[in-house]
N, C-alpha and C positions, 0 to 999 in steps of 0.2 A: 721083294716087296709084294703083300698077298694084295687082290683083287681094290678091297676096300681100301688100302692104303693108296693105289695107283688114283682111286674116285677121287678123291679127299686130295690128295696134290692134284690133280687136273682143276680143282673145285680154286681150288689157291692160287693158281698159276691165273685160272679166267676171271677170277675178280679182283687181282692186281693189276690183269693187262685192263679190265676193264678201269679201273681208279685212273692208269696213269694215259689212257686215250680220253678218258672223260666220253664218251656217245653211249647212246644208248643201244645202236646200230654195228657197237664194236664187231660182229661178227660178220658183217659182210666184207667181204673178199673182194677188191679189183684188180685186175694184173697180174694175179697169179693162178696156178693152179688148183683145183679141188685137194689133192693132196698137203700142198704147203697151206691149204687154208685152216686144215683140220689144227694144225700144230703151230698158229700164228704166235697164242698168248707168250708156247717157252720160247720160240723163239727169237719175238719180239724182247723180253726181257735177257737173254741169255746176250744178246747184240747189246744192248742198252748198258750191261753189268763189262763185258767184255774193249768197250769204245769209254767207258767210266776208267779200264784201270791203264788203257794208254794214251788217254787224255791228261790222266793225272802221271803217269810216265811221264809226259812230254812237259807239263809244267816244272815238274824237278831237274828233268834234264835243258832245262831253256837256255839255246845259246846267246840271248839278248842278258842274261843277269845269271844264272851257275856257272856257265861252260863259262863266259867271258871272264867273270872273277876270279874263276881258279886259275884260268891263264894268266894274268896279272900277278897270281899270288905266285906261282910258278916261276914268274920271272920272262913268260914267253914275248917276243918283238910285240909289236902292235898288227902288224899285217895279218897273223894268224887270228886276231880278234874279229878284226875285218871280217874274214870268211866265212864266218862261222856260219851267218845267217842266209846269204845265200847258197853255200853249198848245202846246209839241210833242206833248203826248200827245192832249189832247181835239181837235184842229185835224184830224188823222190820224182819228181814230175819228168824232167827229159827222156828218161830210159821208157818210158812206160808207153808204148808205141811195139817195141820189141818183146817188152815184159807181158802186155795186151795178148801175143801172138803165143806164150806160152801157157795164158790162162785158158785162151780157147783152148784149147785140147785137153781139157781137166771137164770131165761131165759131174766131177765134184768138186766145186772151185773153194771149200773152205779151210779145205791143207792149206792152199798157198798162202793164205793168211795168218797159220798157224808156224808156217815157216816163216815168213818175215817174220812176226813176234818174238821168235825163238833167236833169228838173225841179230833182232835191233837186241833185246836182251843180251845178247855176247859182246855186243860194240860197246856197248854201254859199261858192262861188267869191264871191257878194256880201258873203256875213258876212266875208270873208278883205279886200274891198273897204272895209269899212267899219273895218274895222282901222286900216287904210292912210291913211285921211280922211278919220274923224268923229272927236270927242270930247263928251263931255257928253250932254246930252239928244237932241241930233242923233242920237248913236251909241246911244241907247238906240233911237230910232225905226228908225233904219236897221236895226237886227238883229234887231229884234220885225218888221220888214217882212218880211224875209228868211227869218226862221223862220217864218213863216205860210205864204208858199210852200212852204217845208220840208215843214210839218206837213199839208197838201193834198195835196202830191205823196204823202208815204208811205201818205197813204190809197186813191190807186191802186194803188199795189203791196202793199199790206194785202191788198186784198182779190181782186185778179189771182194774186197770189202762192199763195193757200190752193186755188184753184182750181184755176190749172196743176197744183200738187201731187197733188192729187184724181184731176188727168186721166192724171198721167206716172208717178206713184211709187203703186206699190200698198199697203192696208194691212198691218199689221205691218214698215212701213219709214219712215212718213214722219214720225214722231219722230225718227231718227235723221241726217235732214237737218238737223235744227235742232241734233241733239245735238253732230254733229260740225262744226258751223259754228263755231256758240258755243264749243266746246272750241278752236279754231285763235285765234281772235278771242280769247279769254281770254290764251293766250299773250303779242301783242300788249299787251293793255291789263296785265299784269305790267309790261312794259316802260315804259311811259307811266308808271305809278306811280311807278319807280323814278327815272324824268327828275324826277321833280315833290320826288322825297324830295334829289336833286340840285342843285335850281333852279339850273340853268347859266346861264339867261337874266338879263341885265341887268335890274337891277330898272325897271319902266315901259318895257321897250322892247317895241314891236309885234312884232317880228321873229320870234321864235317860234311865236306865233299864228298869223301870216298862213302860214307855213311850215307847220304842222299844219291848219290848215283848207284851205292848197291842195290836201296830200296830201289829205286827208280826200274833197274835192272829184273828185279824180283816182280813188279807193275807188269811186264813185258811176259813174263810167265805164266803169273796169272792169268794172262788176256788170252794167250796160247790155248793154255789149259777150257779157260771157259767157252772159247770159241769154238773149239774142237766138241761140244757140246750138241750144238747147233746141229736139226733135225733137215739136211737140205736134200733134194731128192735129182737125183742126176739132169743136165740139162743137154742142149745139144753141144754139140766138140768140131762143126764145121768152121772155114777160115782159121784155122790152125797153120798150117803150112810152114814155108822157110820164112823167119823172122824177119829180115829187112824187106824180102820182097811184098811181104804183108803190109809192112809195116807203112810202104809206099804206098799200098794203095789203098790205106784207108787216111792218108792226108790227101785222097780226092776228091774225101767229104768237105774238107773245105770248101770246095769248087763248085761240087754238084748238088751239097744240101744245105740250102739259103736257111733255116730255121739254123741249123747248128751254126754256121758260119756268126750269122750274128749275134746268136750268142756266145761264143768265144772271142766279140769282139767286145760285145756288152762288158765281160769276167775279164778281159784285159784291163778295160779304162778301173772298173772296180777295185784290180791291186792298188789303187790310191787308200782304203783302208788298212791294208798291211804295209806301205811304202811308207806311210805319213808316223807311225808312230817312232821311229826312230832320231825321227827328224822333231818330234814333238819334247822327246828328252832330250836330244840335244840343244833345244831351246830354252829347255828349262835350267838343265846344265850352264849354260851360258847364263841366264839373265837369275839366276841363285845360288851363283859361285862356289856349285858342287855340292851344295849341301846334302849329306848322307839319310835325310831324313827324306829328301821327297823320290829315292830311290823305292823307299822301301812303302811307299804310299804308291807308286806306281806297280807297285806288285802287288797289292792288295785291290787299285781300281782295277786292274787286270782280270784278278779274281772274280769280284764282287762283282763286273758286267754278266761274266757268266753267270753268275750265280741267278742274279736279276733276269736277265735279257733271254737267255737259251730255250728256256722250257716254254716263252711266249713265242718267240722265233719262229720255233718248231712246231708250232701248233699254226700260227701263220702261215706258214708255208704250206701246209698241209691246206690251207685255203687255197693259198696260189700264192707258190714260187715269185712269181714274176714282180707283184707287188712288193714285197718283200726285200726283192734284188732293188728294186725305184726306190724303196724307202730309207734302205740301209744305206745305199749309195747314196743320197742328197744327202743325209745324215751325215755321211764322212765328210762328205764336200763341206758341206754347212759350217760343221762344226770347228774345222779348219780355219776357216776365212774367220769366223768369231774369235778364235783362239788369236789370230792374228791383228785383227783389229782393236780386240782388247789394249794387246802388249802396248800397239804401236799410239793406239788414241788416248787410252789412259796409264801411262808410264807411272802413274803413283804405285799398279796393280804387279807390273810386269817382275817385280822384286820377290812377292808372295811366294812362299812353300807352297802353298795349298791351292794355286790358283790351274798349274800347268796337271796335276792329278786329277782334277775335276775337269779336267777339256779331255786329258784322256779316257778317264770314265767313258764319257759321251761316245767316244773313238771306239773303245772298245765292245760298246753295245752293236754301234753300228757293223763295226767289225764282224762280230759273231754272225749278226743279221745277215750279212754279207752271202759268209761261208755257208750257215743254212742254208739261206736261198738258191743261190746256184748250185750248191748238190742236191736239193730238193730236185732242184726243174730239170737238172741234167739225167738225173735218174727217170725223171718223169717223161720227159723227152722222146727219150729212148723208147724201144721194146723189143725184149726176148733178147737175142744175143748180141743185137747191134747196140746194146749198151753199152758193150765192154768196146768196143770201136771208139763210141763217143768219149766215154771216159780215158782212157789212152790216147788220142789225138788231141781233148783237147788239153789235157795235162802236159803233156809234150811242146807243146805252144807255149803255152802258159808259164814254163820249165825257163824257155828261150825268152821270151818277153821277160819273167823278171829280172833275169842277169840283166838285161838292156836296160829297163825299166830301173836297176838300181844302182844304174850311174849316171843317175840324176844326183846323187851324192856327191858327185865332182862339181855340180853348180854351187855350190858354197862356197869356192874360192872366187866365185867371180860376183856374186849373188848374195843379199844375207840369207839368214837359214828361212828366216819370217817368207823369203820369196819363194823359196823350194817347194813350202808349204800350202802356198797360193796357186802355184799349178799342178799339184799334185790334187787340191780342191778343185779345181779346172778340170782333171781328168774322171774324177769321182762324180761330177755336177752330169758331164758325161756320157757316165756309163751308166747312172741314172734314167738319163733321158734317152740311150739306145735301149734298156731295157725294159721299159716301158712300151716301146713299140715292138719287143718280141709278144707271138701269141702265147696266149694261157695254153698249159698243159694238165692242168690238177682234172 
């Protein structure tokens, strides 16, 4: 590439990063170095394009409606349905404590990220395998293998991923990675919804499946590839050491740092925005006797929050985190307790396709809101290498707290579902009001 062409893409890269920061100020730098300031625009968009194709990976591989359906169609028990969603979540978060102890020692932490990508893309290409030539309980085992690897690999790029960010995107911008990821990826998963409200696919035929997990698979490469892109300049490699014994004593930031603490306690009670939607289709389930229509209207609100909600999110938090965490969290709470009040006070409503879609909507705005915020503040929190501490400790917690956290699922045998929903609103109402009394970090 001659001189003038290098001008001319530098010129494109700064007045996209400038469109999609919206300041006029885009070029100052907080929290990083002189060096990553120089190279913010490619890198800022290189992050933003790379978090777009496994966002939209994880929407195709969702074990709450792909992975769960093809088990059914499979023919697999019901228990391997069951797992799905907590082992991808807690598999990613618990190990990452250990996984932390092997990022420090990398003075260029954006391989490990390119290896999880490389990782999840294999497990995934196996889950697409297992379509192909399992049935029954075989195929329940074959994609609870596959998703284990899954949920391992994302915990290196968990925690590589907050880091790089830390090193290459300055504060007051790196909400907005996430915002406009998830807004592009929303677009997307509208689509998906709308295939599902279609069901083009042969009823019991694999073909669709394996077809959406290769792409899915192929998202994962992408990300690999584009990430591997990213201009990051070496950082330090101290707190490296032997893994569990590291690992121990950075769960004595619990103890000794009041700011973190509380907020890992804040981001506990707020799993009430990811706890509550399960429970929100099962109610729907229940009180519109399965109807295949409002499935596929929940994959589209799903969608559409992102679409909506992310890119304002991520610019909010880029004000202040904290607010953000208060507002999404009463939001979940909120929204909850209406959903339940509706049902139970106007029983003409509680029959409606289109009424439990629209409570999710709401759910899933707050949702997003949620997950902005506290990796917003958590990053912001931080500085310099003791980020990768925070992010690892409190992943790992958070790893533990949801398997607990989501057998509240056995209160439904003693409880209706509308009650589940009520203190899981209880705990969002909460984490609201502890997060509100953590300090500003922006």
């Amino acid at each position: 590439m001659s001189q003038r062409e290098r001008v001319l893409a530098s010129a494109r890269l700064d007045r996209a990063y400038q469109l999609l920061v919206n300041e006029e100020d885009a070029r100052v730098c907080k929290d990083i170095d002189d060096q990553a300031c120089r190279v913010v625009p490619g890198n800022f968009l290189l992050q933003i394009l790379s978090q777009f194709f496994t966002k939209l990976g994880d929407a195709i591989a969702n074990p709450k409606t792909v992975l769960a359906w093809m088990l059914s169609a499979l023919g697999a028990p019901g228990v391997f349905t069951a797992f799905l969603v907590p082992i991808r979540e807690s598999g990613s978060l618990i190990p990452q404590l250990v996984i932390a102890s092997y990022v420090r020692l990398q003075a260029i932490r954006k391989w490990t990220f390119v290896v999880g990508c490389l990782l999840q893309a294999v497990a995934v290409f196996g889950m697409a395998a297992v379509a192909l030539t399992l049935t029954g309980t075989a195929a329940g085992f074959g994609l609870i293998t596959a998703l284990v690897v899954f949920s391992l690999a994302r915990g290196l790029c968990s925690v590589a991923s907050k880091d790089v960010l830390g090193k290459t995107v300055p504060k007051t911008r790196r909400g907005r990675v996430s915002g406009w990821s998830e807004f592009l990826a929303g677009l997307v998963t509208i689509g998906i919804g709308a295939l599902l409200l279609l069901d083009l696919g042969e009823a019991g035929s694999m073909g669709t499946y394996v077809i959406l997990l290769a792409c899915a698979g192929g998202l994962w490469l992408l990300a690999a590839g584009t990430y591997a892109l990213i201009r990051e300049f070496p950082g330090a490699t101290s707190g490296g050491g032997n893994a569990i014994t590291e690992a121990l004593k950075r769960l004595k930031l619990l103890v000794a740092d009041q700011p973190f603490r509380n907020f890992v306690i804040a981001r506990s009670l707020l799993l009430c925005s990811a706890l509550s939607a399960p429970f929100f289709i099962m109610l729907a389930h229940e009180k519109t006797e399965g109807a295949l229509l409002v499935l596929g209207l929940f994959v589209i609100a799903d969608g559409l929050a992102s679409l909506v909600s992310a890119p304002v999110w991520g610019r909010f938090s880029d004000q202040s985190s904290r607010r953000v965490m208060v507002i999404a969290g009463a939001g979940a709470g909120l929204v909850g307790l209406a959903l339940v009040a509706t049902v139970e006070l106007v029983p003409a409503l509680a029959g409606s396709q289109w009424l439990y879609p629209l409570f999710f909507f709401v759910l899933a705005i707050a949702h997003a809101g949620v997950r902005l915020g506290r990796k917003t503040y958590i990053v912001d929190l931080a500085g310099g290498n003791k980020r990768t501490d925070y992010v690892s400790v409190s992943n790992t917690v958070i790893g533990v707290v949801l398997l607990l956290a989501g057998s509240v699922g056995a209160l439904t045998t003693v409880i209706p579902i509308s009650g589940v929903i009520v203190i899981l609103a209880a705990m969002g109402l909460s984490g609201a009001w502890l997060s509100y009394k953590l300090p500003e970090v922006t």
